[in-house]
DSSP file (Angstrom, degrees, kcal/mol; ACC not computed):
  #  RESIDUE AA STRUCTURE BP1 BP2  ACC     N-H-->O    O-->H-N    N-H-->O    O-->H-N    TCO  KAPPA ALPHA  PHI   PSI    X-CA   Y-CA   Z-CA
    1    1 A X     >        0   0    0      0, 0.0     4,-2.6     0, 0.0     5,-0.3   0.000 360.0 360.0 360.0 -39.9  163.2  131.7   51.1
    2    2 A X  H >>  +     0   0    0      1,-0.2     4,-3.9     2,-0.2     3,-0.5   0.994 360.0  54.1 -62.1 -56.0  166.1  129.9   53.3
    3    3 A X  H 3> S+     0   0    0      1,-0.3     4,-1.5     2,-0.2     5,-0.3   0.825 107.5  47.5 -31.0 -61.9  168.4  131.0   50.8
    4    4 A X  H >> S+     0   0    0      2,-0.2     4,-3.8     1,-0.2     3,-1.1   0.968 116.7  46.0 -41.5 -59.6  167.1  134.8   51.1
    5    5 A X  H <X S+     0   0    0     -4,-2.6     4,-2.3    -3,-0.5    -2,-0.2   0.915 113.3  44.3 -78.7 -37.9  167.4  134.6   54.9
    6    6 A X  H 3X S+     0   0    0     -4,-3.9     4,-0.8    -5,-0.3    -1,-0.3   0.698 112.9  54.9 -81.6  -4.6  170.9  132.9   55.1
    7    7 A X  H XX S+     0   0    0     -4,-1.5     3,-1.3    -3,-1.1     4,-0.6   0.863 111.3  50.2 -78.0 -59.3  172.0  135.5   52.3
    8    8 A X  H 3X S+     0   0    0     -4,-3.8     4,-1.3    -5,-0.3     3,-0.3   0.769 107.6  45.6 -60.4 -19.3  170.7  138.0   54.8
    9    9 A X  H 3X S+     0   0    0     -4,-2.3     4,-0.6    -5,-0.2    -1,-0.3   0.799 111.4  52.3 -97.0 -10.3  172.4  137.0   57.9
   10   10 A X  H << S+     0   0    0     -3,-1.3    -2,-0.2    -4,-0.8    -1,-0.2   0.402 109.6  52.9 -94.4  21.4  175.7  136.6   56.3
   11   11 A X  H  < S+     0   0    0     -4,-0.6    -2,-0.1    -3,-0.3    -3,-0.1   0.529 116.3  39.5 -93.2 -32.4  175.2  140.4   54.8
   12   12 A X  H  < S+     0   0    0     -4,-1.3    -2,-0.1    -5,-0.3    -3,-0.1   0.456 106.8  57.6 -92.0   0.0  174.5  141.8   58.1
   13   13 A X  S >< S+     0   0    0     -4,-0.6     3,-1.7     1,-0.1    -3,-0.1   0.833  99.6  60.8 -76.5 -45.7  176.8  140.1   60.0
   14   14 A X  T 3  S+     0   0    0      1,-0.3    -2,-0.1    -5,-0.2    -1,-0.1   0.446 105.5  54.0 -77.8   2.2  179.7  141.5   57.6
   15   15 A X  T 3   +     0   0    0      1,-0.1    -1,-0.3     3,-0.0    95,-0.1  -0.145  62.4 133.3-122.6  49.5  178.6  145.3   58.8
   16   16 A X    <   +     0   0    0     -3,-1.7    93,-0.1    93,-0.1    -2,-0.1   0.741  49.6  90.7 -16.3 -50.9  178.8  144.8   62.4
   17   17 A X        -     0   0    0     91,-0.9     2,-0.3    23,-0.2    23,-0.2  -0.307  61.6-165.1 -37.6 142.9  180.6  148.0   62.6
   18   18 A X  E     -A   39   0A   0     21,-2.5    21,-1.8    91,-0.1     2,-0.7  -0.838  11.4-152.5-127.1 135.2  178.5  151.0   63.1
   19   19 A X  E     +A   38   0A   0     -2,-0.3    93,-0.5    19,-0.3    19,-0.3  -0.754  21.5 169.6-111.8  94.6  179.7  154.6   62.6
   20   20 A X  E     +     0   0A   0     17,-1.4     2,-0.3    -2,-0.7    18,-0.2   0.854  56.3  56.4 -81.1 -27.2  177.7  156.5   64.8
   21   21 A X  E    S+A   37   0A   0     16,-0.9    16,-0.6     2,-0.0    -1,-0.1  -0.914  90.8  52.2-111.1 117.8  179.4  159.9   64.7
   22   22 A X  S    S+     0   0    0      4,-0.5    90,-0.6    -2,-0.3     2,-0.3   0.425  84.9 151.2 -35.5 149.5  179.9  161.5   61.5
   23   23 A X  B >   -C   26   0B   0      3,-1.9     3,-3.6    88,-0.1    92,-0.2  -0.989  59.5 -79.8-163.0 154.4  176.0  161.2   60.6
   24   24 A X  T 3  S+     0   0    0      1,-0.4    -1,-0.1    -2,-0.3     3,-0.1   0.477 129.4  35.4  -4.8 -52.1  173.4  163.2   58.4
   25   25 A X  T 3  S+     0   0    0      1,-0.1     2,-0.6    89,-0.1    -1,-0.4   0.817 121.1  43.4 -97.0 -22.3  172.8  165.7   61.0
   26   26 A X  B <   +C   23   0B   0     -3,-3.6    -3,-1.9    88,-0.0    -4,-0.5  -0.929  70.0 164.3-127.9  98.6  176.4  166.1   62.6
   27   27 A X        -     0   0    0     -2,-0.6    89,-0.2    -5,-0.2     2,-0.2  -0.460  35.5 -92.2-114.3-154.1  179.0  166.2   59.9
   28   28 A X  E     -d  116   0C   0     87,-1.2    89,-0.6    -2,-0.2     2,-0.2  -0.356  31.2-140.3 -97.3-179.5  183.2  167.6   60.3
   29   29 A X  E     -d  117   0C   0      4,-0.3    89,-0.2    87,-0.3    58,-0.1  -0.836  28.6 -99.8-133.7 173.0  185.0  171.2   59.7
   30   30 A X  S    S+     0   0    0     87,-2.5     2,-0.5    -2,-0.2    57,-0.3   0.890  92.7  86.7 -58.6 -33.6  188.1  172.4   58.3
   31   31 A X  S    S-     0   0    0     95,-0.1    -2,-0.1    55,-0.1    -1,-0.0  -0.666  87.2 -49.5-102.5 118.7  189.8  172.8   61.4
   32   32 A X  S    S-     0   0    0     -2,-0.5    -3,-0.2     2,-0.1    55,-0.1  -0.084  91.3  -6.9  34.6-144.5  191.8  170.1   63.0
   33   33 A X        -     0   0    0      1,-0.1    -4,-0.3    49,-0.1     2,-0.3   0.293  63.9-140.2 -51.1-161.8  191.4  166.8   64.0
   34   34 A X  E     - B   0  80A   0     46,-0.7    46,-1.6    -6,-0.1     2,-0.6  -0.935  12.3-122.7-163.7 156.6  187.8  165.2   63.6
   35   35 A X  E     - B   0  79A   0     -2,-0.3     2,-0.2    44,-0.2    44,-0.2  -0.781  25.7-170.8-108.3 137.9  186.0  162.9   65.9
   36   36 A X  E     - B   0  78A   0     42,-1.9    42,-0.9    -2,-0.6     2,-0.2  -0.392   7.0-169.1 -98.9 173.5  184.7  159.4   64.6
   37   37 A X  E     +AB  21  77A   0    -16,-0.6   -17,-1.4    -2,-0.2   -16,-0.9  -0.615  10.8 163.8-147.0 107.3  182.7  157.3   66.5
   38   38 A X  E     -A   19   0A   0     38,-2.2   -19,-0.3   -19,-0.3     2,-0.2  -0.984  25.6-144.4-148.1 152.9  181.6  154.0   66.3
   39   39 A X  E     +A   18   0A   0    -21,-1.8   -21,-2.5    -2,-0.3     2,-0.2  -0.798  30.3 173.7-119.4 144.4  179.8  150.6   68.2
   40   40 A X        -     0   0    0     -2,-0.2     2,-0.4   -23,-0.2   -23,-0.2  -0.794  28.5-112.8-131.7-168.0  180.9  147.0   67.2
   41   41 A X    >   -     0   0    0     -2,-0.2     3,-3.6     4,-0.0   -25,-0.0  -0.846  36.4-113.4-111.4 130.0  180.4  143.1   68.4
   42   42 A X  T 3  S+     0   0    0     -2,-0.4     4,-0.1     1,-0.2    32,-0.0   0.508 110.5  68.2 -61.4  -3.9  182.9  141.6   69.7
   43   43 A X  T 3  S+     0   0    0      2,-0.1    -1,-0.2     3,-0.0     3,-0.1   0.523  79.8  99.1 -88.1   0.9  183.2  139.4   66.9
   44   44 A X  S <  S-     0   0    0     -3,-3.6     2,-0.1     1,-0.2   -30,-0.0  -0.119  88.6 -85.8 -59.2 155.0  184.3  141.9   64.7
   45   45 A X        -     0   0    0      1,-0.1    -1,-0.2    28,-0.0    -2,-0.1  -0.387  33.0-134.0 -83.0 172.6  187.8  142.5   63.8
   46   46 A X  S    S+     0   0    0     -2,-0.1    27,-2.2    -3,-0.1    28,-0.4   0.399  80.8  44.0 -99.2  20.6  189.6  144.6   66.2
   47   47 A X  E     +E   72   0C   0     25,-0.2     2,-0.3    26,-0.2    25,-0.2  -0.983  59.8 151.2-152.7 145.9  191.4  146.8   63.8
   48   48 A X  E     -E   71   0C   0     23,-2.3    22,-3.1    -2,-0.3    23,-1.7  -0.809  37.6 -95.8-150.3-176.8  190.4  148.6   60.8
   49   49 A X  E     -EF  69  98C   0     49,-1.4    49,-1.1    -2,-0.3     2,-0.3  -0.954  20.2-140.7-142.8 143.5  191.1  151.7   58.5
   50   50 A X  E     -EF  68  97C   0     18,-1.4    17,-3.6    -2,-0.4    18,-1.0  -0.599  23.8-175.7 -89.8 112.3  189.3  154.9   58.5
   51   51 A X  E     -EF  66  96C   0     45,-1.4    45,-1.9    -2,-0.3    15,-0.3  -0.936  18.5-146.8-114.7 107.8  188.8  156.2   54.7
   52   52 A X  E     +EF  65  95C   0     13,-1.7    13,-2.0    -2,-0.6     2,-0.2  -0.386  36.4 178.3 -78.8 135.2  187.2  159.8   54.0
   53   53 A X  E     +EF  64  94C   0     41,-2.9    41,-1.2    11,-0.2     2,-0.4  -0.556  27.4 168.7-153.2  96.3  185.3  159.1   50.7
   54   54 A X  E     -EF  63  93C   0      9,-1.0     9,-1.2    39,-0.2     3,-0.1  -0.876  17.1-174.7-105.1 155.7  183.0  160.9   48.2
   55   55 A X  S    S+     0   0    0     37,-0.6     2,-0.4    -2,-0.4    -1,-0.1   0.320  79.7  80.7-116.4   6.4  182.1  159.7   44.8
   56   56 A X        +     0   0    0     36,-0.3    35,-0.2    35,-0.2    -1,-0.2  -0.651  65.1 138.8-115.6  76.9  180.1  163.3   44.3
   57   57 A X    >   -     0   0    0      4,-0.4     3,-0.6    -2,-0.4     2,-0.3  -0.425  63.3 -96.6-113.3 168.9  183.4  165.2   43.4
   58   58 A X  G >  S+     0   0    0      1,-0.2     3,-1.5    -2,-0.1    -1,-0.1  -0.629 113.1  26.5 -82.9 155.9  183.6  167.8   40.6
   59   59 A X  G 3  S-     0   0    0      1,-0.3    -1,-0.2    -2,-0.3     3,-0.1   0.794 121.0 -89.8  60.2  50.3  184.9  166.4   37.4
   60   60 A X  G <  S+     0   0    0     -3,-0.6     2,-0.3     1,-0.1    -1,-0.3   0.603  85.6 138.3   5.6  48.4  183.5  162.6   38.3
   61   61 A X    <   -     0   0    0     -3,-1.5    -4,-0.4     2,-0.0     2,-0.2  -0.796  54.5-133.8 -97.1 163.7  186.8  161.9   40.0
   62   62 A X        -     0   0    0     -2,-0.3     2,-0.4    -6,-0.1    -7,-0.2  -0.381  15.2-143.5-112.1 158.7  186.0  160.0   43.2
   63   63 A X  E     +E   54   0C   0     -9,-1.2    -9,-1.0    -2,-0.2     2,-0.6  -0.801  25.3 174.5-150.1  81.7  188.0  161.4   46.0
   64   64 A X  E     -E   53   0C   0     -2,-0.4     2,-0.3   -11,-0.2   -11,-0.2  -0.845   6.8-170.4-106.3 150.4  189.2  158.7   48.5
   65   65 A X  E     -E   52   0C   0    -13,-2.0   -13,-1.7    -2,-0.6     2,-0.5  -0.995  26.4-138.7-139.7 118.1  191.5  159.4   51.3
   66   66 A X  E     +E   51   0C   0     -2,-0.3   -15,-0.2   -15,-0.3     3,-0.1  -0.813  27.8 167.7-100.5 102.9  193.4  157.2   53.9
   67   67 A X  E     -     0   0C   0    -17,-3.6     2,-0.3    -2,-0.5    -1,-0.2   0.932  68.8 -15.1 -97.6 -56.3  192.9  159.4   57.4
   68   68 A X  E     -E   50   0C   0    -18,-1.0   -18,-1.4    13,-0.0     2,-0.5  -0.884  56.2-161.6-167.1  97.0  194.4  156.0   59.8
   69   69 A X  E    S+E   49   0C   0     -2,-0.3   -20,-0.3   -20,-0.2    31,-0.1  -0.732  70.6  33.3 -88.6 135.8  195.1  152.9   59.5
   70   70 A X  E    S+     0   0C   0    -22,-3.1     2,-0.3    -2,-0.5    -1,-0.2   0.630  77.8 172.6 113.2  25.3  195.5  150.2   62.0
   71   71 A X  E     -E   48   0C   0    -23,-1.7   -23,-2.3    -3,-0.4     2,-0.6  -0.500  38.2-104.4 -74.8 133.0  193.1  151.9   64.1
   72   72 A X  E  >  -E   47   0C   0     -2,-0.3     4,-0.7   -25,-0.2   -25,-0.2  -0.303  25.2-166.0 -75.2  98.4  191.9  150.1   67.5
   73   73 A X  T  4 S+     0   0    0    -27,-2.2     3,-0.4    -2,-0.6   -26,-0.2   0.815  82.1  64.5 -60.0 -33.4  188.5  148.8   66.9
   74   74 A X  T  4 S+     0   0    0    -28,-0.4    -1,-0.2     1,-0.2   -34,-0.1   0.886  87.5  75.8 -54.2 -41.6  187.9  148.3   70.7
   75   75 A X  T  4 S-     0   0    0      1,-0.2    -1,-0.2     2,-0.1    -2,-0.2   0.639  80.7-146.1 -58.4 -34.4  188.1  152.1   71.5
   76   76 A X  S  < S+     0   0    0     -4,-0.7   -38,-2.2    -3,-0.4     2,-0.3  -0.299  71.3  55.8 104.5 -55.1  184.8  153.3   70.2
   77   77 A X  E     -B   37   0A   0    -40,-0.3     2,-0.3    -2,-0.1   -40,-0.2  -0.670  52.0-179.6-127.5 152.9  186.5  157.0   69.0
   78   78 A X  E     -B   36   0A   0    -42,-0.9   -42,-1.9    -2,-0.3     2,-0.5  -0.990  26.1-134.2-150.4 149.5  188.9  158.1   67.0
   79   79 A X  E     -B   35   0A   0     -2,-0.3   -44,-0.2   -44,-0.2   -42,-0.0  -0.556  34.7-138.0-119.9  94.6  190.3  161.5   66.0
   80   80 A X  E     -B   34   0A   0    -46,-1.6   -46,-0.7    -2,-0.5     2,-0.2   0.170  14.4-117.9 -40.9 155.8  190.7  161.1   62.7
   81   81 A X        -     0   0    0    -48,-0.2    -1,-0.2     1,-0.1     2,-0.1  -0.593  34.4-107.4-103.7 133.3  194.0  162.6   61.2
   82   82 A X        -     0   0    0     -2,-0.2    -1,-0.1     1,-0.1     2,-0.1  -0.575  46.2 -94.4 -77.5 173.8  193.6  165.7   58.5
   83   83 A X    >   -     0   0    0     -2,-0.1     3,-1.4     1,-0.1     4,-0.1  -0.155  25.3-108.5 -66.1 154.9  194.3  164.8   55.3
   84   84 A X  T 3  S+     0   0    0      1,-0.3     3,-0.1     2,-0.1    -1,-0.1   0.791 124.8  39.1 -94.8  -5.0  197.7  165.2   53.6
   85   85 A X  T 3  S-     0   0    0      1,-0.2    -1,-0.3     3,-0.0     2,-0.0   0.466 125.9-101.6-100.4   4.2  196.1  168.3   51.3
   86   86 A X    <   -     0   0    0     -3,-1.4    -1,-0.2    42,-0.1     2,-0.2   0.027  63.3 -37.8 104.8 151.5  194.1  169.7   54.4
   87   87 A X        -     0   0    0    -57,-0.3    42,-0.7    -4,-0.1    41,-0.4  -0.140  61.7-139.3 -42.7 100.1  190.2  169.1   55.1
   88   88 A X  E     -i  129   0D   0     -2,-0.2    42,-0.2    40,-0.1     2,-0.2  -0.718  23.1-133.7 -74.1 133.2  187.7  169.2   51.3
   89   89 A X  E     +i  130   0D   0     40,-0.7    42,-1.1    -2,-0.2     2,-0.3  -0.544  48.4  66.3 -41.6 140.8  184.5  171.0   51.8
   90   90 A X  E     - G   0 116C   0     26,-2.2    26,-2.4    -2,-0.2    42,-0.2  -0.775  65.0 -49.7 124.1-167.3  181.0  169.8   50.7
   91   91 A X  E    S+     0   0C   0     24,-0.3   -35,-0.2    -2,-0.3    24,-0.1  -0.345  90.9  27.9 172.4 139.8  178.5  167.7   50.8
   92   92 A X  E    S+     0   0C   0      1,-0.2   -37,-0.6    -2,-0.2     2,-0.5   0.719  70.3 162.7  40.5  48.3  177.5  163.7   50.7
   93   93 A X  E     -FG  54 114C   0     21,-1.8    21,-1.6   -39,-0.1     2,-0.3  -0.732  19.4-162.4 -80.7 126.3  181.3  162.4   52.3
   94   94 A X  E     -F   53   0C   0    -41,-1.2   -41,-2.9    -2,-0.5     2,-0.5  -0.945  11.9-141.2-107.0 132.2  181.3  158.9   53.7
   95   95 A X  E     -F   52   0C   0     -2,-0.3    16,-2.5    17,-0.2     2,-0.4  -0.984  21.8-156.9-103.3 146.3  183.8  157.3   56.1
   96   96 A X  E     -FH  51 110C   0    -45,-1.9   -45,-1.4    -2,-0.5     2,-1.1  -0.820  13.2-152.4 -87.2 124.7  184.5  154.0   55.4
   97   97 A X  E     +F   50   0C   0     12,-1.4    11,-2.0    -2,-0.4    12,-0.5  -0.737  30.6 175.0 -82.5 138.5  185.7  151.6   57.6
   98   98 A X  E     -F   49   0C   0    -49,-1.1   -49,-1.4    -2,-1.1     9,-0.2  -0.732  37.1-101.0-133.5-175.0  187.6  149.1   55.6
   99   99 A X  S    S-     0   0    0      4,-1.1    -1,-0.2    -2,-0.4     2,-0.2   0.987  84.1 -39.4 -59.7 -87.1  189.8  146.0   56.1
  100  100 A X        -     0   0    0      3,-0.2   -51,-0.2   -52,-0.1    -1,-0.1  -0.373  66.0 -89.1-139.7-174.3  193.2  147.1   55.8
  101  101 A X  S    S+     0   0    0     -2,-0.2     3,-0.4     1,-0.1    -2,-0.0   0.589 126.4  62.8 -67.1 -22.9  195.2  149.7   53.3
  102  102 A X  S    S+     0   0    0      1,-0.2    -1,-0.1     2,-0.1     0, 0.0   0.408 109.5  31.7 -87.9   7.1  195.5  146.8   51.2
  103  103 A X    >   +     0   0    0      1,-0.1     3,-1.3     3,-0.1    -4,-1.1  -0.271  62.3 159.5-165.3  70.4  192.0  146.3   50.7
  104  104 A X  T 3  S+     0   0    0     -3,-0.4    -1,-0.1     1,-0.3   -53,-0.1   0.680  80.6  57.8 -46.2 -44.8  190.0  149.7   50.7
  105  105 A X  T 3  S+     0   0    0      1,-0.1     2,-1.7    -7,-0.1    -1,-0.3   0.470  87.7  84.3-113.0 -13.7  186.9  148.2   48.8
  106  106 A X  S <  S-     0   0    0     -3,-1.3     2,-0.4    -6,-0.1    -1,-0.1  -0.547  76.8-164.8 -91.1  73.1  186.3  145.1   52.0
  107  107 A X        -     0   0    0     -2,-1.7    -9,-0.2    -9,-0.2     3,-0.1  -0.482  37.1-173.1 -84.9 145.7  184.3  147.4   54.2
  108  108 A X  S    S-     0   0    0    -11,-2.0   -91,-0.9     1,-0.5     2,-0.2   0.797  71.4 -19.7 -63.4 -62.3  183.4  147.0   57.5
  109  109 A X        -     0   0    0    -12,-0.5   -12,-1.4   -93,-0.1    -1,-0.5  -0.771  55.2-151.8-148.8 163.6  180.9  150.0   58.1
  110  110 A X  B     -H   96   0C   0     -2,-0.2   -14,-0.2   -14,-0.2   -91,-0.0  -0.853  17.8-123.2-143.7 133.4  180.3  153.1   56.4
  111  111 A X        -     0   0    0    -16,-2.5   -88,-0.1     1,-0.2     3,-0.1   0.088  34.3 -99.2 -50.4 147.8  178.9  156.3   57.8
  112  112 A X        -     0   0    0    -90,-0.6   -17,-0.2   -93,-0.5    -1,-0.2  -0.189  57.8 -76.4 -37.1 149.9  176.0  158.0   56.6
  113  113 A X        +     0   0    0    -19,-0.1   -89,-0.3   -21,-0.1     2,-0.3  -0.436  62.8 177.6 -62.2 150.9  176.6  161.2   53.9
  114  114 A X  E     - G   0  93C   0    -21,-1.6   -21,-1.8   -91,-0.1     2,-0.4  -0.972  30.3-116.4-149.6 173.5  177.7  164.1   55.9
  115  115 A X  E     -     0   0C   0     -2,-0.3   -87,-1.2   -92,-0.2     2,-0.5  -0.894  14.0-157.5-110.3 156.2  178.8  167.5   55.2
  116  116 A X  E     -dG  28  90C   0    -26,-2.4   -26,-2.2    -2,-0.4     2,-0.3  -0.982  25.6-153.7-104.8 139.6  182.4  168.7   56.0
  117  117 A X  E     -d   29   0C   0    -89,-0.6   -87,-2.5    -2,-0.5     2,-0.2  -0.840  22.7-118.4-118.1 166.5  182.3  172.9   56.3
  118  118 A X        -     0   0    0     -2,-0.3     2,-0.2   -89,-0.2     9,-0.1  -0.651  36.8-155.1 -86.3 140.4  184.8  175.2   55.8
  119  119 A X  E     -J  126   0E   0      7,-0.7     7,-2.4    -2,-0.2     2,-0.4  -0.704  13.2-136.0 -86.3 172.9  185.3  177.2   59.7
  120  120 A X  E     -J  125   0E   0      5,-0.2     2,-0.5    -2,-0.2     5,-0.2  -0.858  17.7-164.9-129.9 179.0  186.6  180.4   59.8
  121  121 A X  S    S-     0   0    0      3,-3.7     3,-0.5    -2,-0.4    -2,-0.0  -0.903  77.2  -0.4-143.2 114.8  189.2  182.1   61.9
  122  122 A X  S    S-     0   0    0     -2,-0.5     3,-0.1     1,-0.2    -1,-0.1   0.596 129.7 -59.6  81.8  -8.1  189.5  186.3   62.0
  123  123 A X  S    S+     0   0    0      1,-0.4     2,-0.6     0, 0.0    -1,-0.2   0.624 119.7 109.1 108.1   3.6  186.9  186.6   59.7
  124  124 A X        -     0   0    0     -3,-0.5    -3,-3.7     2,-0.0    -1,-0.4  -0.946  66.0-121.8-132.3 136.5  188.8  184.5   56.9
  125  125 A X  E     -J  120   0E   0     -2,-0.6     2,-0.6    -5,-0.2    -5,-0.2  -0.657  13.7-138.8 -79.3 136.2  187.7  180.8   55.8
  126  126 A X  E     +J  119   0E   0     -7,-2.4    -7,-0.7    -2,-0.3     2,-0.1  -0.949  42.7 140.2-104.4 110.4  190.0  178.1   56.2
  127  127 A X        +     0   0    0     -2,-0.6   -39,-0.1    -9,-0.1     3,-0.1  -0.886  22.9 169.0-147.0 106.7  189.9  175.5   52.8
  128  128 A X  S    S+     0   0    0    -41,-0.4     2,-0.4    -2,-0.1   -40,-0.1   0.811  80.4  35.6 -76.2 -31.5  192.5  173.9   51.2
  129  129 A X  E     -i   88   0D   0    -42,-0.7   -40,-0.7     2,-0.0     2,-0.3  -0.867  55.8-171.7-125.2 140.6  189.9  171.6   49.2
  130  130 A X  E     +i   89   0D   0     -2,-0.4     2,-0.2   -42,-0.2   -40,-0.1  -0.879  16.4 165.0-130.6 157.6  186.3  172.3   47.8
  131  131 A X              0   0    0    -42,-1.1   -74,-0.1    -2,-0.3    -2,-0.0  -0.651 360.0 360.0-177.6 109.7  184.6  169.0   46.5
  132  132 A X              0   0    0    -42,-0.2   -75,-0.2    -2,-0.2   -41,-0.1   0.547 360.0 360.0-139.1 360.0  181.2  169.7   46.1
């Protein structure tokens, strides 16, 4: 049982992060920036990088994305940067907070699924990307 419990406080200590903003009910759009949000402990580190990620892509390629790195962990917000092929549409997108660029897979936090949707402008939808 100690074993159990000291596994468990060094598994929740190592997501400290929390990514309140995107979440379940609240996701992004196509159209500009997008706002991130998140609470930490001050023992966290104070810089991180923000990774748009789904692993429920068409043709089971995984679709991960480097929106900012080196991003200020104190601030709380971010406005995430689009993406260098423009903003994917769909359904069950995570951001990750991660380490560094050099280490994608050492997360911090990660968001709830959210949906990103296409807006439109004039009556015409703006998508560069579908991933659904």
């Amino acid at each position: 049982m100690r074993v159990f419990t000291c596994l468990l406080l060094v598994v929740s200590s190592a997501f400290a992060y929390h990514v309140t903003y995107p979440n379940t009910d609240q996701g992004w759009t196509t159209s500009g920036l997008n706002y991130l949000e998140w609470e930490r402990v001050d023992t966290d580190p104070t810089t991180f990088t923000v990774v748009l990620k789904n692993d429920v892509s068409p043709c089971n390629t995984n679709y991960n994305e480097i929106l900012d790195s080196n991003v200020d962990g104190t601030l709380g917000t971010q406005l995430c940067s689009t993406p260098s092929g423009g903003w994917p549409t769909g359904s069950a997108f995570r951001v990750n907070l991660a380490q560094d660029p050099e280490h994608l897979d050492t997360l911090l936090a990660q968001s709830n699924q959210f949906n990103i949707t296409a807006t439109s402008s004039g009556g015409s939808t703006m998508s560069s990307a579908s991933i659904q």
